[in-house]
Every structure is written in structure tokens, then in C-alpha cells.
C-alpha positions as MATLAB code, in Angstrom:
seq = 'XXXXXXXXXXXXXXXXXXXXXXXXXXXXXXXXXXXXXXXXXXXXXXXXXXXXXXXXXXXXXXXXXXXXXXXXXXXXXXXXXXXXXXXXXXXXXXXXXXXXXXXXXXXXXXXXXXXXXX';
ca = [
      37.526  110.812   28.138;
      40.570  113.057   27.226;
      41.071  116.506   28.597;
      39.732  118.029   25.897;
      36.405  116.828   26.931;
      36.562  116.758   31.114;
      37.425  120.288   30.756;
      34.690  121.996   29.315;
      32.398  119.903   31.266;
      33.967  121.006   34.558;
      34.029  124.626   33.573;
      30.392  124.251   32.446;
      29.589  122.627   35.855;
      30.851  125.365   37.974;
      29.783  128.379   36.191;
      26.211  126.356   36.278;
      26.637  126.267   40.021;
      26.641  129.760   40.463;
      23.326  130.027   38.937;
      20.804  129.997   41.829;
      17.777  131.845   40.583;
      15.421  130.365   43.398;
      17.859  131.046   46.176;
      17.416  127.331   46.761;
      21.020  126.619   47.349;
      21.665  129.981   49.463;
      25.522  129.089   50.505;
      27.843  131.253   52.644;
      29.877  133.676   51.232;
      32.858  131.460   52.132;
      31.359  128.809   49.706;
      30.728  131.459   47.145;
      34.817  132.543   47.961;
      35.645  128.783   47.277;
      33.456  128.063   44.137;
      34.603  131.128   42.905;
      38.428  130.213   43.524;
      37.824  127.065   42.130;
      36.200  128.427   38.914;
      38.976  130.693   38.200;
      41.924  128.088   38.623;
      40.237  125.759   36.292;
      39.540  128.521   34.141;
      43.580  129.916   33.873;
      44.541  125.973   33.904;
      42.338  125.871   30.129;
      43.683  128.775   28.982;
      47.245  128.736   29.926;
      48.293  125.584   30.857;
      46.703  123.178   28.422;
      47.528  123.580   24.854;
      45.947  122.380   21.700;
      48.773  120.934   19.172;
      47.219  120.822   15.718;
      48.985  118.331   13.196;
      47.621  118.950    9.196;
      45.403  121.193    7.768;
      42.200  119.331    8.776;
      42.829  119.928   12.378;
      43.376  123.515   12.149;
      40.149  123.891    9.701;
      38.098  121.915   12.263;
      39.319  124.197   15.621;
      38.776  128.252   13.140;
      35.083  126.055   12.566;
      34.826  126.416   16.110;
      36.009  128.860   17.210;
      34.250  130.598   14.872;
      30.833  129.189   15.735;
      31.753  129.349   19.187;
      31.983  133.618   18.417;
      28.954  133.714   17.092;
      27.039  131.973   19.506;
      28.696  134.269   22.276;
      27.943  137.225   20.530;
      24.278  136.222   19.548;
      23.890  135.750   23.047;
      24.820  139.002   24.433;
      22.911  140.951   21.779;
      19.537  139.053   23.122;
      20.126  139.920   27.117;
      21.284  143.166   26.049;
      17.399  143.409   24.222;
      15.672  141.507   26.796;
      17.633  143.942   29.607;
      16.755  147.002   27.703;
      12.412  145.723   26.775;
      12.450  144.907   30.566;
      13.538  147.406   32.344;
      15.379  149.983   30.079;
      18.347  149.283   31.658;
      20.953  147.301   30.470;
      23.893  145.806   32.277;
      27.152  147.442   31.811;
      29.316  144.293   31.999;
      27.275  142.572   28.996;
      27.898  145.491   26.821;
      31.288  145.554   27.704;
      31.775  142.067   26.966;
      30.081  142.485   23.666;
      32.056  145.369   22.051;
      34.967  143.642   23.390;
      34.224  140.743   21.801;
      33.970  142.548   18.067;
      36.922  144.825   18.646;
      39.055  141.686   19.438;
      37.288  140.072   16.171;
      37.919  142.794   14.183;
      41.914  143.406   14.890;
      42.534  139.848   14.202;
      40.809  140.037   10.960;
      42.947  142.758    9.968;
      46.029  141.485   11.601;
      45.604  138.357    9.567;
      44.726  140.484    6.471;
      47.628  142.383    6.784;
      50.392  140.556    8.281;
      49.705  136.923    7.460;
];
């Protein structure tokens, strides 16, 4: 496997471990401390330290397909816990909002930047 692949599987596989919706797991808040360390390193290590080198203009049409899809599944995804949050209890969580209009500001300005200055 290539790091390209390990590393979304590992990020995948600790964000998964924080989901405990039985309480069957129940670790100390140490453990929480460490996962959550752990998480975060591996996260910064993907974004920062690894870097995706594209080569022709197949490459870089395959990674805007994802990316792209990758947007819209994220954004999909917010809009139905921000419905299910709001038909459940009528209150919906600030964070996921957040996240949501952050997510089509940030695609918006780099649709115009790329408009405009590409």
C-alpha cells in the first residue's frame, strides 16, 4: 500500500474510534487526551507534511474529480444532520452550521479567485 492509501485509512480509524454511542468502550479522559493527540498529529502530518505531486493533465483532472465529489459529499452531509438536528429537537448544533457555511464561503472565493485571477 502507498501512503496515499494507509493514510486515509488511519485517519478514518481514529475519528471512528471516537464514536462510542453505547458507552461500550467508556475510556479515561487520559485515553480520550491520547486518541485525541494522536488524531490531530496524523491529521497536520496529511495536510502539511505529505504532498501530492501531480505530473500531466490526467492527474490533476482525476484529484479536482475528487476533490470535488469529496465537497459535495461533505456538504450533503451537514445539510442532513443540520435537518435531522432541527426535526428532532429544534435545535441544531452550532459547530455543524459553522462548518457548513464555512465550507461554501471557502468554495465560493476559490471559484472566483480562479475566475478572476487564473
Amino acid at each position: 500500500m502507498t501512503k496515499h492509501a494507509i493514510l486515509p485509512i488511519v485517519v478514518s480509524l481514529l475519528a471512528l474510534a471516537f464514536v462510542d454511542p453505547f458507552m461500550y468502550w467508556m475510556p479515561s479522559h487520559s485515553t480520550w487526551f491520547l486518541l485525541g493527540a494522536l488524531f490531530l498529529t496524523t491529521v497536520i502530518y496529511g495536510f502539511f507534511i505529505m504532498t501530492e505531486r501531480v505530473s500531466d493533465e490526467r492527474e490533476v483532472s482525476i484529484r479536482a474529480f475528487s476533490d470535488r465529489v469529496s465537497s459535495l459529499v461533505g456538504m450533503a452531509l451537514l445539510v442532513i444532520v443540520i435537518a435531522c438536528q432541527a426535526f428532532k429537537g429544534g435545535v441544531v448544533s452550532t459547530e455543524v452550521a459553522v462548518i457548513l457555511v464555512t465550507m461554501i464561503i471557502s468554495k465560493s472565493a476559490a471559484q472566483w479567485w480562479a475566475n478572476h485571477k487564473m
